[in-house]
C-alpha positions in Angstrom: 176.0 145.9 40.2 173.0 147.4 42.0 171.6 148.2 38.5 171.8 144.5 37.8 170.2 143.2 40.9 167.2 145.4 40.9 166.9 143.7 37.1 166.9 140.4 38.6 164.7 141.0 41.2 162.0 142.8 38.8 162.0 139.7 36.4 161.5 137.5 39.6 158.1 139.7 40.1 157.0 139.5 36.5 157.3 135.9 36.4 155.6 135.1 39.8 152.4 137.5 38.5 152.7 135.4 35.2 152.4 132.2 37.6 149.2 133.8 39.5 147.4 135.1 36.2 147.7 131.3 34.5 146.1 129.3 37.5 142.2 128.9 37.5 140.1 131.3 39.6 139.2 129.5 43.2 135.3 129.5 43.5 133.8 131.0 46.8 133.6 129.1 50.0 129.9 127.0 49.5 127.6 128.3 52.1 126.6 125.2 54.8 123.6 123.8 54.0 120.4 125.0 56.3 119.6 122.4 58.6 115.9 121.5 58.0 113.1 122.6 60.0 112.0 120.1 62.9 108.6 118.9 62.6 105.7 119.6 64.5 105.2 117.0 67.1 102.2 115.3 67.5 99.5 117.6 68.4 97.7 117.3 71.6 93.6 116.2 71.6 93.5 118.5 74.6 93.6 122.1 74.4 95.8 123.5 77.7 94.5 123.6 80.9 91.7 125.9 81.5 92.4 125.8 85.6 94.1 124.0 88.1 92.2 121.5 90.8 93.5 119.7 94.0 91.7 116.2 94.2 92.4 114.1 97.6 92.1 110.7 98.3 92.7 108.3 101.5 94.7 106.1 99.6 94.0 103.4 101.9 91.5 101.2 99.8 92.8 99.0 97.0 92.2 99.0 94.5 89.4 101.8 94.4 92.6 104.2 95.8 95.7 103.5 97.4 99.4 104.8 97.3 101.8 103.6 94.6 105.4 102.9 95.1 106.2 106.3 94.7 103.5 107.6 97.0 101.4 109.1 94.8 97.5 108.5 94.9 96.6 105.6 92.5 94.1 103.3 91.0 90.9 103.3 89.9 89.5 106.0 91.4 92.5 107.8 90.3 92.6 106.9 86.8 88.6 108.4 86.2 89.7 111.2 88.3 92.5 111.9 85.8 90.2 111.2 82.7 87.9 113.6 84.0 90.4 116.2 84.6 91.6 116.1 80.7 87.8 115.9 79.5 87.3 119.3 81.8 90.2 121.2 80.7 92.0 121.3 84.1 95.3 120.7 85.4 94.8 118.7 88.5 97.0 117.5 91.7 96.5 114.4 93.8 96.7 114.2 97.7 96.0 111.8 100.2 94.8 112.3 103.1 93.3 110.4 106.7 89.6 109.5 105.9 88.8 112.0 108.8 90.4 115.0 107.0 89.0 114.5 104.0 85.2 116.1 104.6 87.1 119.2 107.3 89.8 120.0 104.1 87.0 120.2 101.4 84.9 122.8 103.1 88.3 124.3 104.5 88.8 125.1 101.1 92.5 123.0 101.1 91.6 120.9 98.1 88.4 121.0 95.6 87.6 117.1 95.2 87.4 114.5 97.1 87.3 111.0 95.2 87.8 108.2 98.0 85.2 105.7 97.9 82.5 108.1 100.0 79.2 106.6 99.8 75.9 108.7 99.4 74.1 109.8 102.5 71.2 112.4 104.1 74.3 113.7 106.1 76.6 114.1 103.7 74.3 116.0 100.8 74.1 118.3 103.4 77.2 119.5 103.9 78.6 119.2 100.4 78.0 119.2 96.7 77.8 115.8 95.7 78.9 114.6 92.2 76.5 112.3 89.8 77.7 108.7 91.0 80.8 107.4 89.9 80.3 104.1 91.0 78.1 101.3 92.3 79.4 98.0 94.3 75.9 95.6 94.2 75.7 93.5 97.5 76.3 90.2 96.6 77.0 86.1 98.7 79.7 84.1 98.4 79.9 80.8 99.1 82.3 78.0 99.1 83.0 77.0 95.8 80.1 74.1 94.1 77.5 75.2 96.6 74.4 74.9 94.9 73.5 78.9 95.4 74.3 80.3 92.2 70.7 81.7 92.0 67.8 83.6 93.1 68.7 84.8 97.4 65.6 81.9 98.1 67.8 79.2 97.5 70.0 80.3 100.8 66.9 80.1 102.8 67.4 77.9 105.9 70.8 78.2 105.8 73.5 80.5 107.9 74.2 83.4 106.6 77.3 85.9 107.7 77.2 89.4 107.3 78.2 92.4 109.7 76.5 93.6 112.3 74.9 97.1 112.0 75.5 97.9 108.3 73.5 98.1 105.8 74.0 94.9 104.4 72.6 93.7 107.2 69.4 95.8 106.8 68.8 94.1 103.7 69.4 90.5 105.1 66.7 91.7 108.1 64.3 92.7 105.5 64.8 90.1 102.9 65.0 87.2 105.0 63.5 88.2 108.2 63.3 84.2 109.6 63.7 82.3 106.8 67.4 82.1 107.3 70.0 81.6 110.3 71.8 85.3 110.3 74.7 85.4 112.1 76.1 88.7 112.9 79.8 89.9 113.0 81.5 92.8 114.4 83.6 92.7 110.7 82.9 91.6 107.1 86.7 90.3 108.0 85.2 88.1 110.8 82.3 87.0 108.5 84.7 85.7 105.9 87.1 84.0 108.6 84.0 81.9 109.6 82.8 81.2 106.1 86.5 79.9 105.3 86.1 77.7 108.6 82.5 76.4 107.8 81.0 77.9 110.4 78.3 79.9 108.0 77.2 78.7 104.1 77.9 81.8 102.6 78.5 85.6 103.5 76.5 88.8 102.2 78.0 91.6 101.8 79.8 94.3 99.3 80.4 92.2 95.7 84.0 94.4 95.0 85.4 93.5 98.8 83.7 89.6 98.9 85.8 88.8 95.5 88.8 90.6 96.5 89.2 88.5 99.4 88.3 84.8 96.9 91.6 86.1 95.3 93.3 86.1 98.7 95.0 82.1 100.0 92.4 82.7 102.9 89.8 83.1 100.3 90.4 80.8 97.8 88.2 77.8 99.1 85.0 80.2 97.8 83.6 81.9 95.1 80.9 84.9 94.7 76.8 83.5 93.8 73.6 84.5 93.1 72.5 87.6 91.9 73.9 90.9 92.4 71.8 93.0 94.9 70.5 96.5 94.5 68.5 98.4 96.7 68.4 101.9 97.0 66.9 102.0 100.4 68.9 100.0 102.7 72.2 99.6 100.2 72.3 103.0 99.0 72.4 104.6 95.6 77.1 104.7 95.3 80.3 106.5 95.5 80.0 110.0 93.8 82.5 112.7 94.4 82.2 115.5 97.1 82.8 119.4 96.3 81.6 122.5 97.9 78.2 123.3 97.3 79.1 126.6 95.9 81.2 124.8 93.6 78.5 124.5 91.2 80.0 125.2 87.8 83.1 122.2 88.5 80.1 119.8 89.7 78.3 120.1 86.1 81.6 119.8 84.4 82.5 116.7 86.4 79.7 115.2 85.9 79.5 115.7 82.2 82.7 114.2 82.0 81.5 111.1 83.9 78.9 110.8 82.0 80.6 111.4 78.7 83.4 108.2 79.5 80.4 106.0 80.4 78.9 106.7 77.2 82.2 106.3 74.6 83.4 102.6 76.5 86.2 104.4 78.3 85.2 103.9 81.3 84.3 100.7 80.6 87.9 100.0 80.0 88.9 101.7 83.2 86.9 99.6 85.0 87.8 96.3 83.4 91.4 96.9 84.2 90.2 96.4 87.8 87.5 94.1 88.3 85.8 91.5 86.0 82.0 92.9 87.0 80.4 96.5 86.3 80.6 99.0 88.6 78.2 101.7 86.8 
């Protein structure tokens, strides 16, 4: 009996290995397909920053500079400053600051710019390292809207004239003038405009960029900016330019390279048209 099953059992196994040999041989497992390389973003025109610059602001005169909703330093200033520091190869921080830190923090060595509307003096070539300028807001009237002064200063003569008192916008109305017109004097441009919008003076002279900011004010909407834009070097000054140390000589000629570089390719053109519908350079 034991003889018998061990013969059943052992044709069992022979037919199962008969099975296995008669079926088709499986093919390996395919190998997952590489997943293909990521391309290359799109390179960069500007090679990594070279060095890293703190640039400070007031952020208190818009739309030259002023604070956006996050509280960061924006506007026009801001935007060349930021062309600038991609044109010089140079990772660069924004600050803002009271005006009256501004000059103390540069030659405290706190920050390396400072790009807040500064005006070129004596005083200030002294103490610092002043920039190529930047910018250039003409003097300019304004006048309510129709007056017939859209031309040469000589057609205001005889008429009153607002400007404020002790600036140099009043140096030029002194020297232009002298008595050929009624200058009324104001402790404000503010209070020059107030009494221009109340008929109290034919037209205002002062700073083109502030005077048309203010027609695009409900106050200021009754007049319009005339005449000729006024330059004078003596009494209205030569512009904005940016203040670094004086030792600072190497990141004065790269800055203004790249300020001179964006005036010549139309970018800062572009700049400046997204602000104001007049040159500034």
């Amino acid at each position: 009996m034991r003889i018998l099953s061990a013969l059943v059992a052992l044709v069992a196994l022979t037919g199962a290995a008969a099975a296995q040999s008669q079926q088709p041989p499986q093919k390996p497992a395919a190998k997952p397909a590489a997943a293909p390389a990521a391309k290359p973003g799109p390179k960069s025109p500007f090679t990594p920053p070279a060095f890293k610059i703190t640039i400070a602001t007031e952020g208190a005169f818009p739309p030259f500079n002023y604070l956006d909703r996050k509280g960061m330093p924006a506007g026009f200033e801001m935007e060349l400053a930021q062309e600038a520091c991609q044109r010089i190869k140079a990772e660069c921080e924004f600050i803002a600051l009271k005006w009256d830190e501004l000059v103390p923090g540069l030659l405290d060595k706190k920050f390396d710019i400072i790009m807040s509307s500064m005006e070129v003096t004596r005083e200030r070539r002294q103490r610092m390292g002043l920039s190529r300028r930047y910018y250039l807001s003409p003097g300019a009237f304004i006048a309510p809207k129709g007056a017939p002064y859209d031309g040469p200063p000589s057609l205001l003569r005889n008429k009153r004239i607002g400007i404020q008192r002790d600036s140099t916008h009043a140096d030029w109305a002194d020297k232009s003038f002298r008595r050929s017109a009624q200058l009324k004097r104001y402790a404000s441009v503010a209070e020059a405009l107030n009494a221009l919008a109340n008929d109290e003076v034919d037209a205002v002279f002062g700073d083109k960029a502030q005077l048309w900011l203010w027609s695009r004010k409900p106050e200021g909407s009754c007049c319009e900016l005339v005449g000729q834009d006024i330059k004078d070097t003596q009494t209205l000054g030569v512009g904005v330019a940016a203040g670094l140390r004086k030792e600072d000589a190497k990141l004065r000629e790269a800055l203004n390279k790249a300020f001179g570089e964006m005036m010549a390719d139309g970018t800062y053109k572009k700049i400046n048209e997204k602000y104001f519908p007049f040159a500034l350079n």
